[in-house]
GUSE-438156 format. One record per residue: residue in one letter; residue number from 1; x, z, y of N, C-alpha, C, CB in turn. Coordinates in nm, 2 decimals. Glycine has a CB too. Layout:
BEGIN
> a_NUM_X_Z_Y_X_Z_Y_X_Z_Y_X_Z_Y
...
REM end
This chain:
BEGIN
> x_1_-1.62_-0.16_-1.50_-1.57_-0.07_-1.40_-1.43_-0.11_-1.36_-1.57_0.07_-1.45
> x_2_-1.42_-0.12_-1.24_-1.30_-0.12_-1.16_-1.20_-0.01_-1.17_-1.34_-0.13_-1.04
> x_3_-1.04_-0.06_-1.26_-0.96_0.02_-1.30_-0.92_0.16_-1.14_-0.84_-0.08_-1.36
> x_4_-0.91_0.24_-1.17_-0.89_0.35_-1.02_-0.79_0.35_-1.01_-0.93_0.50_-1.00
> x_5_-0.68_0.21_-1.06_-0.53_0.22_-1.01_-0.52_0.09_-0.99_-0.41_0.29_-1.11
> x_6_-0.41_0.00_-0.87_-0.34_-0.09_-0.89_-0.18_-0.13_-0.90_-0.38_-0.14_-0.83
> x_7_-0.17_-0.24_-1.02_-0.05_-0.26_-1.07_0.02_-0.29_-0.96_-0.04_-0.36_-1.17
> x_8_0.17_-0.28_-0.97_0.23_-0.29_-0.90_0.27_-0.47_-0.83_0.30_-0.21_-0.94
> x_9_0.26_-0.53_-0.95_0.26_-0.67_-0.92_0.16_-0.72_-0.84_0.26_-0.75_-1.03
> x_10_0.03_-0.63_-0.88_-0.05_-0.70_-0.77_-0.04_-0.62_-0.66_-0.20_-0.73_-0.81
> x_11_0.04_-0.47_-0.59_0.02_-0.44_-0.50_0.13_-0.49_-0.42_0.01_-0.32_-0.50
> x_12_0.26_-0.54_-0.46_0.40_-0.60_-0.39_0.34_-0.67_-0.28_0.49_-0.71_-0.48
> x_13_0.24_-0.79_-0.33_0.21_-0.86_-0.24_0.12_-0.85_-0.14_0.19_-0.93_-0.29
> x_14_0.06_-0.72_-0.14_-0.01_-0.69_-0.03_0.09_-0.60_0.10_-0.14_-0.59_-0.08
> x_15_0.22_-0.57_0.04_0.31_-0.51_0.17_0.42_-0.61_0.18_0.37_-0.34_0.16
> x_16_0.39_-0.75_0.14_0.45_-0.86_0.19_0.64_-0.85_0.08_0.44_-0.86_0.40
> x_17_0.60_-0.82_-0.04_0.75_-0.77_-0.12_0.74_-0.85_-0.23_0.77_-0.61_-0.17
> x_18_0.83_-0.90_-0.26_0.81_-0.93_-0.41_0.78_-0.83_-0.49_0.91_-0.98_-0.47
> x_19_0.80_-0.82_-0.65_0.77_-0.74_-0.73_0.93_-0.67_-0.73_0.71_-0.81_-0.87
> x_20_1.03_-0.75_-0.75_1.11_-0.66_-0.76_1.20_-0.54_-0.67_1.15_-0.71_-0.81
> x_21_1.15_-0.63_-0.55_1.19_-0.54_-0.40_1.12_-0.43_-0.39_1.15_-0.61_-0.26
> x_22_0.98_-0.44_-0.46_0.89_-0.32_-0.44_0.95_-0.20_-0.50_0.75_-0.34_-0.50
> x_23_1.02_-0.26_-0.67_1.05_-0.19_-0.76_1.15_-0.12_-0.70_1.08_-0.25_-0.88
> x_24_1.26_-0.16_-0.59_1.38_-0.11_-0.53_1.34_-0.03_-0.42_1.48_-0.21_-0.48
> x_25_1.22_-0.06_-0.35_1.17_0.04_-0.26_1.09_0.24_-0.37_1.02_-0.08_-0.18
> x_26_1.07_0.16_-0.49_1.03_0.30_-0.52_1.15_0.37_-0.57_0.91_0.31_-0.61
> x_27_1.24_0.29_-0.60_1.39_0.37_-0.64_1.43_0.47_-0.52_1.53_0.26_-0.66
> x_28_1.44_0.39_-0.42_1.50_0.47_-0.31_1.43_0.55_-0.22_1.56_0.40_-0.25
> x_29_1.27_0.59_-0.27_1.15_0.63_-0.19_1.14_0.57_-0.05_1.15_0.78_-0.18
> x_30_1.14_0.47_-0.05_1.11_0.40_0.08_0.96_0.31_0.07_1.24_0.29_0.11
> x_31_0.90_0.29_-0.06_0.77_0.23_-0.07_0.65_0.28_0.02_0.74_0.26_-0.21
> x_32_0.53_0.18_0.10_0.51_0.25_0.14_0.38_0.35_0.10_0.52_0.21_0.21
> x_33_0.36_0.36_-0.02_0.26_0.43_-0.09_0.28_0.51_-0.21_0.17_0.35_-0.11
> x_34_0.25_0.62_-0.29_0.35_0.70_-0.41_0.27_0.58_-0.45_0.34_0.88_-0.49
> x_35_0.36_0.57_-0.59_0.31_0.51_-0.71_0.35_0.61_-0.86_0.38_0.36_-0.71
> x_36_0.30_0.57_-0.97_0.33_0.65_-1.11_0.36_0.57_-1.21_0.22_0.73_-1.17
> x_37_0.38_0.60_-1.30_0.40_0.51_-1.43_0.25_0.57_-1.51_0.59_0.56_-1.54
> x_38_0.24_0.44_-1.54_0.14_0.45_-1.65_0.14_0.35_-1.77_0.02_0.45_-1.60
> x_39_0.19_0.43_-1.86_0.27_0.36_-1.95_0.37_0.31_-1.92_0.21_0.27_-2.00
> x_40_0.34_0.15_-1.95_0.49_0.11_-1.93_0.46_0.07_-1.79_0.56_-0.01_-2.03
> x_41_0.32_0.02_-1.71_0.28_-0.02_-1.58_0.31_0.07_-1.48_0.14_-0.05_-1.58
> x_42_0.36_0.01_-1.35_0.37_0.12_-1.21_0.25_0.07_-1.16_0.52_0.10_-1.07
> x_43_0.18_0.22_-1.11_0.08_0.17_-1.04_0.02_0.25_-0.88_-0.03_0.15_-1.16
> x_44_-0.04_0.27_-0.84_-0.03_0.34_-0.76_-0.23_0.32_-0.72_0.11_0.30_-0.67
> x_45_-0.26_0.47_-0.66_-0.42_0.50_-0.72_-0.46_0.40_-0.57_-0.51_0.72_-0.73
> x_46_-0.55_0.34_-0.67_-0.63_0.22_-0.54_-0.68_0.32_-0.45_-0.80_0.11_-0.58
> x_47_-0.76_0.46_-0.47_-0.79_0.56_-0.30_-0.68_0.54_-0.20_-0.78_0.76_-0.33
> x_48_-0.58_0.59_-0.26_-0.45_0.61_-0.15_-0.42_0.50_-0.07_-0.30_0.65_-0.23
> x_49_-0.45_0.36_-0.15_-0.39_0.21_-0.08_-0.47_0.22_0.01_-0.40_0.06_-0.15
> x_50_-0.65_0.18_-0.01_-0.75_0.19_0.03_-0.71_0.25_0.17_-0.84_0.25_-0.06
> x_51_-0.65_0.41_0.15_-0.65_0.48_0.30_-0.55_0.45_0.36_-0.65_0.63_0.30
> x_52_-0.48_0.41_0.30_-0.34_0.39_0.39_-0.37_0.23_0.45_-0.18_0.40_0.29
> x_53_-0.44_0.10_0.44_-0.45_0.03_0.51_-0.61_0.04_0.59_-0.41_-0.08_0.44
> x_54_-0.66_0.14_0.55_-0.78_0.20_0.64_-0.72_0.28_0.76_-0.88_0.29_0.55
> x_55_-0.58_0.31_0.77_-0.54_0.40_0.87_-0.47_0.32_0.96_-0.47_0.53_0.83
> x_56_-0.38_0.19_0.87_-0.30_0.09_0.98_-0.46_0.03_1.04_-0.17_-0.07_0.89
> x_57_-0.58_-0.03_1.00_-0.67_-0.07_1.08_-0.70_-0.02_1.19_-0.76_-0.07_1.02
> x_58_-0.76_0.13_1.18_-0.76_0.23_1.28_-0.67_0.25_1.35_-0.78_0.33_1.25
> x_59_-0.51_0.22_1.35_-0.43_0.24_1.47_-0.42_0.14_1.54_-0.31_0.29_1.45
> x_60_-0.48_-0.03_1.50_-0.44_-0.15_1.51_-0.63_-0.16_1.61_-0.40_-0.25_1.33
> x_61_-0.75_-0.10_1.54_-0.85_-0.12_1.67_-0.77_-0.01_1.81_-1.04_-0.05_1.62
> x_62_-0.76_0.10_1.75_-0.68_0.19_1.90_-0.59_0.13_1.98_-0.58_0.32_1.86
> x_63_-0.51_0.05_1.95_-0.42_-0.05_2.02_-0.51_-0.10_2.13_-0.35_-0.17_1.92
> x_64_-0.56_-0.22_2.02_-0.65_-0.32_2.06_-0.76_-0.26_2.17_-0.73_-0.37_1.93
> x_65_-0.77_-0.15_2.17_-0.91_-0.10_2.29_-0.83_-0.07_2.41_-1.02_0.08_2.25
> x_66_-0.67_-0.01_2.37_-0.60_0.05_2.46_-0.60_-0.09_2.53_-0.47_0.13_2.41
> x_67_-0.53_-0.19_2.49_-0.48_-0.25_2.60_-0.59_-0.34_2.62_-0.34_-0.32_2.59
> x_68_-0.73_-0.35_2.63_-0.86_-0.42_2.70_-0.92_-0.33_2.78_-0.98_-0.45_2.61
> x_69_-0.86_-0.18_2.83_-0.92_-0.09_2.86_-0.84_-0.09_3.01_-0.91_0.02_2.77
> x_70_-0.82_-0.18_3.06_-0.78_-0.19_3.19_-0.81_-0.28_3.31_-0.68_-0.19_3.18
REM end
């Protein structure tokens, strides 16, 4: 089974951050997804990632129709 959270080392690199930029983004709540401690790991629940680059997709086809729609 597929853990229902990802680490944070492996999430950095999906919003183009290192690891430790990420770590400075959740200091100053600027990250763009919550994350938690678990244990000693930050991680943050794969649902929430999942929806949050399921929602940049959906604004990125709405773009995309907008400007073919003329």
């Amino acid at each position: 089974m597929d853990n229902p959270w990802i680490e944070l080392r492996e999430l950095a690199p999906l919003f183009g951050v290192t690891f430790d930029t990420a770590k400075n983004k959740i200091a100053f709540g600027t990250f763009e997804v919550p994350t938690y401690k678990l244990g000693k790991k930050i991680v943050a629940d794969r649902s929430v990632v999942d929806a949050f680059f399921e929602a940049k997709r959906e604004r990125g086809l709405r773009q995309l129709a907008g400007s073919t729609a003329g």
